[in-house]
TORGU-570444 format. One record per residue: z, x negated, y of N, C-alpha, C in turn; residue number from 1. Coordinates in steps of 0.1 Angstrom, whole numbers, plus 5000, padded with zeros to 4 digits. Example, Ala and Ser with C-alpha at 12.3 -4.5 7.8 and 13.67 -1.06 7.14 Angstrom:
n_c3=5078	n_c1=4868	n_c2=4943	ca_c3=5078	ca_c1=4877	ca_c2=4955	c_c3=5078	c_c1=4868	c_c2=4967	num=1
n_c3=5071	n_c1=4872	n_c2=4978	ca_c3=5071	ca_c1=4863	ca_c2=4989	c_c3=5079	c_c1=4871	c_c2=5000	num=2
This chain:
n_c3=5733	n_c1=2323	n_c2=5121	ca_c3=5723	ca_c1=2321	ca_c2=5131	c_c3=5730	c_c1=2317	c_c2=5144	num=1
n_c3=5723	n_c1=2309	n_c2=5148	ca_c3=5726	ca_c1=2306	ca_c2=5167	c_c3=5719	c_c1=2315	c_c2=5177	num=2
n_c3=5726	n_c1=2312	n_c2=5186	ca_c3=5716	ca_c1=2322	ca_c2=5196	c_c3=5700	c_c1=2319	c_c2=5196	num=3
n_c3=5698	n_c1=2307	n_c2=5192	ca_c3=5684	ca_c1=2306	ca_c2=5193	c_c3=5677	c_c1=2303	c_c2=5185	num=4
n_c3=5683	n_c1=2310	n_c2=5174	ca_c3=5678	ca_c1=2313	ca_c2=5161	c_c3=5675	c_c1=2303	c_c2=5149	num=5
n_c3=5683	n_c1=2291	n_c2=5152	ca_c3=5681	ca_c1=2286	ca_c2=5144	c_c3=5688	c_c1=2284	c_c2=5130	num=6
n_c3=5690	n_c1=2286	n_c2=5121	ca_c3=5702	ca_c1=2282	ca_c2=5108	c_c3=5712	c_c1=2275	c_c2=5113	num=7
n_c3=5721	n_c1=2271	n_c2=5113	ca_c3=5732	ca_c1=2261	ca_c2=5115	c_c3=5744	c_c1=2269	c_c2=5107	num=8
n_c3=5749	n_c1=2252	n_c2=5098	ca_c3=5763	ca_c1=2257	ca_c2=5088	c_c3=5769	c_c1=2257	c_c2=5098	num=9
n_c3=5776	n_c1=2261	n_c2=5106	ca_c3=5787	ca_c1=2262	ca_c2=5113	c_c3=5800	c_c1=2273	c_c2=5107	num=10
n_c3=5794	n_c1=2281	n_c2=5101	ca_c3=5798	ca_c1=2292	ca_c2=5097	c_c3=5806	c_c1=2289	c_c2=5084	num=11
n_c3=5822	n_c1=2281	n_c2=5084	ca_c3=5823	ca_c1=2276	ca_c2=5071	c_c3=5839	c_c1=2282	c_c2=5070	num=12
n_c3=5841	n_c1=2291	n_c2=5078	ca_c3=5855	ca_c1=2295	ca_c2=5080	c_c3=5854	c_c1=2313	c_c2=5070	num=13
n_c3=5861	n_c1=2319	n_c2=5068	ca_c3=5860	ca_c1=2333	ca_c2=5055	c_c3=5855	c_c1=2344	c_c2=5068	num=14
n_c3=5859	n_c1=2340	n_c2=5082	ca_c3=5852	ca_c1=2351	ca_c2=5090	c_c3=5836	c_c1=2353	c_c2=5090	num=15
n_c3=5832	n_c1=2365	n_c2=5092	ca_c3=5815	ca_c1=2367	ca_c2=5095	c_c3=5818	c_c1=2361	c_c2=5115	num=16
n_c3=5831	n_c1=2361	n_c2=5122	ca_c3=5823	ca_c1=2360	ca_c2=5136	c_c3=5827	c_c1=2346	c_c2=5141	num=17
n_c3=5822	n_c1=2333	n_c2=5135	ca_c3=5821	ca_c1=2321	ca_c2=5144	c_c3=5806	c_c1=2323	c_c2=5148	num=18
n_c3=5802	n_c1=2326	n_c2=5156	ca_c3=5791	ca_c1=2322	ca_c2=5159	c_c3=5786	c_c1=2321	c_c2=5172	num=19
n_c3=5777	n_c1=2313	n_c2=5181	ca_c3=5775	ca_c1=2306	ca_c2=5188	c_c3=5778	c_c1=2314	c_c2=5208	num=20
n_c3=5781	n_c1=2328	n_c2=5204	ca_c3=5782	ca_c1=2340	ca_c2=5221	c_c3=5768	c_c1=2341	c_c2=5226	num=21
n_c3=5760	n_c1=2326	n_c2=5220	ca_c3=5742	ca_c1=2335	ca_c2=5230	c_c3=5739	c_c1=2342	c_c2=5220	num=22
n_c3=5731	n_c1=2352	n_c2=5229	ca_c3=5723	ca_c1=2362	ca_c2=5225	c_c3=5712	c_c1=2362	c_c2=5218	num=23
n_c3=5707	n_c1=2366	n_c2=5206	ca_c3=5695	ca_c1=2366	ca_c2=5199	c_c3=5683	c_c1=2373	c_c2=5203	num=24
n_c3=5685	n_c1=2376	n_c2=5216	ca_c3=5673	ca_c1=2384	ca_c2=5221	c_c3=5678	c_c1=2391	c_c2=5237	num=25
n_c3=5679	n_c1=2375	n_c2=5244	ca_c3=5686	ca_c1=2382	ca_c2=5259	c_c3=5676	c_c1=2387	c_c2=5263	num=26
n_c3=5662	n_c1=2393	n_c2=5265	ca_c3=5655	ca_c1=2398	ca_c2=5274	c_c3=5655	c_c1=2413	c_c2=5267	num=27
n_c3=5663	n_c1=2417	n_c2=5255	ca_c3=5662	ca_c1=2432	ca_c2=5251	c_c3=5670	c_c1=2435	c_c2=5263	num=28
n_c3=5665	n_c1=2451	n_c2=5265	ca_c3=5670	ca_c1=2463	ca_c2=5274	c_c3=5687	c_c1=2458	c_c2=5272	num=29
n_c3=5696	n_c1=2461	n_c2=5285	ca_c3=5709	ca_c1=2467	ca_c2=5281	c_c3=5715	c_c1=2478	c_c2=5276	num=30
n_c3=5708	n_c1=2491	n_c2=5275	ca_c3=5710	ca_c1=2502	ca_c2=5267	c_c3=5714	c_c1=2502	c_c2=5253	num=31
n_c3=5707	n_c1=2490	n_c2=5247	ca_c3=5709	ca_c1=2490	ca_c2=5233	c_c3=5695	c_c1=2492	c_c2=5224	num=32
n_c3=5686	n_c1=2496	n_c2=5230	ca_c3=5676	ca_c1=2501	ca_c2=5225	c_c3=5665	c_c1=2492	c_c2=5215	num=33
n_c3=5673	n_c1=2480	n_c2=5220	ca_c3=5658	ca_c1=2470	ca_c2=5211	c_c3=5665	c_c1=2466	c_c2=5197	num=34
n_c3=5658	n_c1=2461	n_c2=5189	ca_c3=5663	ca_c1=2458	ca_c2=5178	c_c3=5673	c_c1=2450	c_c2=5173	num=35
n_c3=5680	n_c1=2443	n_c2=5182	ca_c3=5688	ca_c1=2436	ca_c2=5180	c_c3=5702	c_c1=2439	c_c2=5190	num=36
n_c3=5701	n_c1=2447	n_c2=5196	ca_c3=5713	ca_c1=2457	ca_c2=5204	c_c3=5710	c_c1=2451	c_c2=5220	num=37
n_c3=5717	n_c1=2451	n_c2=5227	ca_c3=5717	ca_c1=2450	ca_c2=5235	c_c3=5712	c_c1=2434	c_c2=5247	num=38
n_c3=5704	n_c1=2433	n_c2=5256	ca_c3=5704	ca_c1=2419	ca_c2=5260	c_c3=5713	c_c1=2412	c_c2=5267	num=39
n_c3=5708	n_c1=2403	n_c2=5274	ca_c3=5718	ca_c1=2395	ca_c2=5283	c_c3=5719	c_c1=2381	c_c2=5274	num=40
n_c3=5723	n_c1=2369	n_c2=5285	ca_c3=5724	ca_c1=2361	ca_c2=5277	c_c3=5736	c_c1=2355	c_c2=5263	num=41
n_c3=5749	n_c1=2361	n_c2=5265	ca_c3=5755	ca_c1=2358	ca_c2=5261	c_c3=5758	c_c1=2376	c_c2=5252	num=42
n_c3=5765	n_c1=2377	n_c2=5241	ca_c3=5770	ca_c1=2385	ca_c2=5232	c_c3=5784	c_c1=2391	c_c2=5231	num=43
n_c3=5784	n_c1=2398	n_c2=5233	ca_c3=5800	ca_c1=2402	ca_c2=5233	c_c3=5807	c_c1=2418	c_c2=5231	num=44
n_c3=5818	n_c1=2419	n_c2=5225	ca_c3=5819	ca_c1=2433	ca_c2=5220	c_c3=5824	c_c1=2438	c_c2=5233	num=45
n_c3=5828	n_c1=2432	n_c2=5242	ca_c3=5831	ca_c1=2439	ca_c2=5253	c_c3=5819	c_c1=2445	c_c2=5259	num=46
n_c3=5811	n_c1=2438	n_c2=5258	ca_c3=5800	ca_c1=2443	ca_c2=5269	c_c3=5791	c_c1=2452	c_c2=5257	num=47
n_c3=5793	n_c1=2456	n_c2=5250	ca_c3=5788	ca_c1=2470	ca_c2=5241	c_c3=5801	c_c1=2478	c_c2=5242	num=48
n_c3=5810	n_c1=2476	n_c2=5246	ca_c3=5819	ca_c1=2490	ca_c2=5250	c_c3=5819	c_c1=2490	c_c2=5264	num=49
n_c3=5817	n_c1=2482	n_c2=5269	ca_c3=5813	ca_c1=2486	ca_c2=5285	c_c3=5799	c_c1=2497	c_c2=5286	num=50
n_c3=5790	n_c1=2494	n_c2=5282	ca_c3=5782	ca_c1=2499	ca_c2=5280	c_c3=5779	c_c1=2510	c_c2=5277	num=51
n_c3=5792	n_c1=2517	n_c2=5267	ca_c3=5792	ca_c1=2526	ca_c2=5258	c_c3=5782	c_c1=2525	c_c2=5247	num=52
n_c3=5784	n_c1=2514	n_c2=5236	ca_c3=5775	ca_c1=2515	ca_c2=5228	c_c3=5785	c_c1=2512	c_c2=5214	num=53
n_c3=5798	n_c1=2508	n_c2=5216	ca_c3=5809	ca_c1=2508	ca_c2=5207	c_c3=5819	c_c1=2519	c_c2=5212	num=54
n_c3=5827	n_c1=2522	n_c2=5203	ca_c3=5840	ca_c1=2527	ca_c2=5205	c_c3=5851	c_c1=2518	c_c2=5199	num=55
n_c3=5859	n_c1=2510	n_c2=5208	ca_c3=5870	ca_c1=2501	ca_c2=5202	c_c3=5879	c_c1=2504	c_c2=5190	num=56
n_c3=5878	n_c1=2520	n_c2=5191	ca_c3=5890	ca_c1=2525	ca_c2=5186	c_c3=5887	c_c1=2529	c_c2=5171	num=57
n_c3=5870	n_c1=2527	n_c2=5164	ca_c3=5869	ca_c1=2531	ca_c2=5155	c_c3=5864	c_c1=2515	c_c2=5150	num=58
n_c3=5858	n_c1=2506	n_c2=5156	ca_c3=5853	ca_c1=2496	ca_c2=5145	c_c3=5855	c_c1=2485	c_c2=5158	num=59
n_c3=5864	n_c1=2472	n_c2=5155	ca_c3=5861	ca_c1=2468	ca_c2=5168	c_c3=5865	c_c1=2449	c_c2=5158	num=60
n_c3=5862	n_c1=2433	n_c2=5167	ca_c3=5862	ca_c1=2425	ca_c2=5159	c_c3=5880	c_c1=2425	c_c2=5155	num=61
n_c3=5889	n_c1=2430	n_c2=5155	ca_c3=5900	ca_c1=2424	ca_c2=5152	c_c3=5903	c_c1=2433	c_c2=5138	num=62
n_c3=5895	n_c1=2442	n_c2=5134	ca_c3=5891	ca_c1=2448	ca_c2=5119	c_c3=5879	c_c1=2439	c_c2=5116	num=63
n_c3=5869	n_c1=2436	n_c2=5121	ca_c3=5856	ca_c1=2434	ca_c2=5112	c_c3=5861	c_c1=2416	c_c2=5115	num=64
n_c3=5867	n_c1=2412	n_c2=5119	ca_c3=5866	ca_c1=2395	ca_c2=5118	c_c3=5880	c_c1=2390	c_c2=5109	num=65
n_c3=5885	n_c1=2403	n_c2=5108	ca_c3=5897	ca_c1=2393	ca_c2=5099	c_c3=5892	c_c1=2400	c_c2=5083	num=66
n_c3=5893	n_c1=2384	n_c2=5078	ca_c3=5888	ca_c1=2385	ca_c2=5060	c_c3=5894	c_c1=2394	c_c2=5056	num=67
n_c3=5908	n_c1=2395	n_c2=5057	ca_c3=5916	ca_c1=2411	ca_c2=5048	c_c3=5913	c_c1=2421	c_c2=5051	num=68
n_c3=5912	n_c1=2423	n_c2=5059	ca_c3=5906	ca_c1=2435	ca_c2=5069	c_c3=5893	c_c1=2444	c_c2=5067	num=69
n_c3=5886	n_c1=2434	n_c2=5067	ca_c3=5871	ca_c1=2440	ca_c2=5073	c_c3=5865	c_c1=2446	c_c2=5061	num=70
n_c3=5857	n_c1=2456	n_c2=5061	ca_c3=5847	ca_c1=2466	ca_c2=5051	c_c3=5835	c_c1=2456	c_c2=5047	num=71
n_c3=5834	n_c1=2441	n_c2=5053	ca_c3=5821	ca_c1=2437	ca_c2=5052	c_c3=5823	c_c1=2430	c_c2=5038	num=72
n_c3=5813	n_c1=2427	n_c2=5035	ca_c3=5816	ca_c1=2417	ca_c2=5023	c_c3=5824	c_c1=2401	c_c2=5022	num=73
n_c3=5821	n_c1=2397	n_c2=5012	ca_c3=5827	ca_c1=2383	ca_c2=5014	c_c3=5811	c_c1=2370	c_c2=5022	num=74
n_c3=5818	n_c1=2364	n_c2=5033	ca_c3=5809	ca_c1=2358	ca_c2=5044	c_c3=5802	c_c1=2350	c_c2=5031	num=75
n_c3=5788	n_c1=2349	n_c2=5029	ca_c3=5779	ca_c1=2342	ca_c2=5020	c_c3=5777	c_c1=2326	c_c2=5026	num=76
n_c3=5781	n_c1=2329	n_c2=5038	ca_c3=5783	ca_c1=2312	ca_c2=5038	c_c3=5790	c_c1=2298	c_c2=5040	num=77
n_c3=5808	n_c1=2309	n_c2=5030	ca_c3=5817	ca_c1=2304	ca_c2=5027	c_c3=5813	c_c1=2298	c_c2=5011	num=78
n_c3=5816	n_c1=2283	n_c2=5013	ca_c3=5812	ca_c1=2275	ca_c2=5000	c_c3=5822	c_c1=2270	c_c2=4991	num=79
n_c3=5832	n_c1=2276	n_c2=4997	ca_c3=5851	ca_c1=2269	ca_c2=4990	c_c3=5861	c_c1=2278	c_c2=4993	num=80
């Protein structure tokens, strides 16, 4: 998904994080409280540890974006 929700293959690399930095819901609260975490226009793991809504030190993207690494599955919208 893009920030503005629409489908786009862009996503053809084995990581889950190419994707577009806007936000899927900039008018949610900064707290974290709406459904989709935090607002603002743009997305970023800094600004949920600024925030205190991550801890770097337990789950952060240089574990969850690299394919060897990460607990997530294999990215579903890798086709090769």
């Amino acid at each position: 998904m893009t920030g503005s929700g629409h489908n786009v293959d862009q996503n053809q690399g084995k990581s889950w994080c190419s994707f577009s930095g806007l936000n899927d819901d900039p008018t949610a609260p900064l707290d974290g409280s709406g459904p989709n975490g935090p607002g603002g226009q743009s997305q970023s793991f800094g600004q949920d540890v600024k925030l205190g809504l991550q801890d770097p030190h337990v789950f952060n993207p240089g574990v969850a974006c690299n394919p060897n690494r990460t607990p997530l599955p294999p990215n579903p919208n890798r086709t090769k």
